[in-house]
C-alpha positions in Angstrom: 7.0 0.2 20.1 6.2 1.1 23.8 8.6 -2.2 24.4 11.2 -0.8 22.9 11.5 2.1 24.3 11.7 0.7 27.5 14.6 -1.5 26.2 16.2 1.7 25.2 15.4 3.6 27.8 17.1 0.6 30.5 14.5 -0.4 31.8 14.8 -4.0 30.9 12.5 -5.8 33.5 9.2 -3.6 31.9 10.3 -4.3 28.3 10.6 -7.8 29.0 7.2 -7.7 30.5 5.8 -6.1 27.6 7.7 -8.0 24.8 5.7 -11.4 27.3 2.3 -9.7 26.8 3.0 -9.1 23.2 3.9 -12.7 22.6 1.0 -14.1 24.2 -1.0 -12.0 21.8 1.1 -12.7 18.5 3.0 -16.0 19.6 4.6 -16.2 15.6 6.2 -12.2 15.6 9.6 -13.4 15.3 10.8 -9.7 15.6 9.4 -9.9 19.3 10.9 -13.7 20.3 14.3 -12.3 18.7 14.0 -9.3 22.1 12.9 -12.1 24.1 15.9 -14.1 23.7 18.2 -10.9 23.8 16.3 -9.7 27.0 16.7 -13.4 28.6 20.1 -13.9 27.6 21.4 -10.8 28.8 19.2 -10.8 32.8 20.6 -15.1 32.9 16.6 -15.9 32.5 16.2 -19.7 32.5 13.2 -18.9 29.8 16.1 -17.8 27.4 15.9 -21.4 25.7 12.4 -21.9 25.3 12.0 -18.7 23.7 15.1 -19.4 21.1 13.2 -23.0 20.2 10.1 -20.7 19.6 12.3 -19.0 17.3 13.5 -21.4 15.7 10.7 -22.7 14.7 8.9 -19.8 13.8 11.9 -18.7 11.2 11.5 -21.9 9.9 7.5 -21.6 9.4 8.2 -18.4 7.6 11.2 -20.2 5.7 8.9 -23.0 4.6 5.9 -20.3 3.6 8.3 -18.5 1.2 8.9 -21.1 -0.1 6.1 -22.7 -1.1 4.6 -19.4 -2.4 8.0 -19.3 -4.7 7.4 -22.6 -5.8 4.0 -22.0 -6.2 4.8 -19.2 -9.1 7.8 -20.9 -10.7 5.4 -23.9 -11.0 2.6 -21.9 -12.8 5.5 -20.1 -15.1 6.6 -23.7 -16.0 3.5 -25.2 -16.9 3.1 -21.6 -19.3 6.8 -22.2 -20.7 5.6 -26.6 -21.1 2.5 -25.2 -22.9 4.4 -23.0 -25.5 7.7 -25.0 -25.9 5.2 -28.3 -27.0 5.9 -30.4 -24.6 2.6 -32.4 -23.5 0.3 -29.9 -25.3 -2.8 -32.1 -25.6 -3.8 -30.9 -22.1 -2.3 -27.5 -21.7 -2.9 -26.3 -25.1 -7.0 -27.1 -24.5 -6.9 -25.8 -21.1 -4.7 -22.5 -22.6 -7.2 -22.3 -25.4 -10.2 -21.8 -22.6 -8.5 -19.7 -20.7 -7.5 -17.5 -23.2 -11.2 -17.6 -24.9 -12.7 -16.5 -21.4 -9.4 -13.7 -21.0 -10.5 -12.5 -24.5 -14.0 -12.1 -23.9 -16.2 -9.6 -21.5 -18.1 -11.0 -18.8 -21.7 -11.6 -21.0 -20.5 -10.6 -24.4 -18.9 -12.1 -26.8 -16.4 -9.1 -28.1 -12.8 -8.8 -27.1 -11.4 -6.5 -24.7 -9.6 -4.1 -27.7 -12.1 -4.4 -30.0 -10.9 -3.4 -33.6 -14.0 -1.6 -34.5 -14.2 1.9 -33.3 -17.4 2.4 -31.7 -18.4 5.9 -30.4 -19.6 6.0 -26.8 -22.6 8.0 -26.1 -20.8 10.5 -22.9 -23.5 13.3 -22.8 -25.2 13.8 -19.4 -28.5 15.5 -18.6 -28.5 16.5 -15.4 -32.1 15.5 -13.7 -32.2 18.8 -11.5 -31.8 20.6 -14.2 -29.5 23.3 -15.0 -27.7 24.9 -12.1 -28.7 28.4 -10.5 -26.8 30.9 -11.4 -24.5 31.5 -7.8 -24.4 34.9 -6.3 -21.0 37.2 -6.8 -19.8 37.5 -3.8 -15.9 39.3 -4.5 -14.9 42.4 -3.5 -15.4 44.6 -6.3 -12.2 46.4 -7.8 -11.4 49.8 -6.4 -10.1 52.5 -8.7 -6.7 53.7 -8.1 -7.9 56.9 -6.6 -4.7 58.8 -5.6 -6.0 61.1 -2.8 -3.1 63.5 -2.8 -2.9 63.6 -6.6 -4.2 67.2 -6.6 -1.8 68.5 -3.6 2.0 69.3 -4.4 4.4 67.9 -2.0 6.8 70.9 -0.5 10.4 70.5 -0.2 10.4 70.4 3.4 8.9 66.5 3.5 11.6 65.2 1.2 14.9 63.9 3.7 17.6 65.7 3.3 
């Protein structure tokens, strides 16, 4: 943040200081090499290549890390879809049977999670301090619509003419 607005602001030699410090710090924030290269490129720094081969290779880290957690789902779908379609089921269908026998159940007990029978749950509370003291009233109390001037006619000279 405080790099960027010195980028913004021109002054290029304290961003490029701070975008340094920040890379030692978090050497894989691509965001920062990316300002690094621009900074470099655009001062004719010599460090302008080694910072685009850090970046490089950091985009390609990430690149690999998707995908590997993408495969890593669409290979846990495809075993389900295996499982169901009938392809090898001697395995998966045992291994689906478990796990749907331990999904079923409640940690120590042996009854599903929506249980057919209609069991009434106990939700009264005593309260061990017993019941609560009554609090004091502390609101302003209404006052009547007293009308001071009720009793007193109004002449004709008050009213605007």
């Amino acid at each position: 943040m405080v790099a960027s607005c010195y980028r913004r602001s021109g002054n290029y030699q304290k961003a490029l200081d701070t975008y340094k410090a920040i890379h030692i710090k978090f050497p894989e924030n691509a965001e920062c090499l990316r300002f690094l290269v621009r900074l470099c490129s655009d001062m004719g720094l010599k460090e302008v290549q080694e910072y685009a081969a850090k970046l490089k290779r950091v985009e390609k880290l990430k690149e690999i890390r998707e995908q590997r957690v993408k495969s890593g789902r669409d290979g846990s779908a495809r075993s389900r879809r295996e499982g169901s379609a009938g392809g090898d089921t001697g395995s998966v269908t045992v291994k689906g049977e478990r796990l749907s026998a331990k999904l079923k159940s409640l940690p120590g007990t042996n009854e599903p999670y929506e249980s057919s029978v209609n069991k009434e749950i106990d939700a009264s509370y005593i309260d061990p301090l017993g019941p609560q003291i009554e609090r004091p009233k502390t609101a302003l109390r209404k006052k009547m619509d007293e009308d001071e001037f009720a009793d007193e006619e109004l002449g004709d000279d008050l009213l605007p003419e």
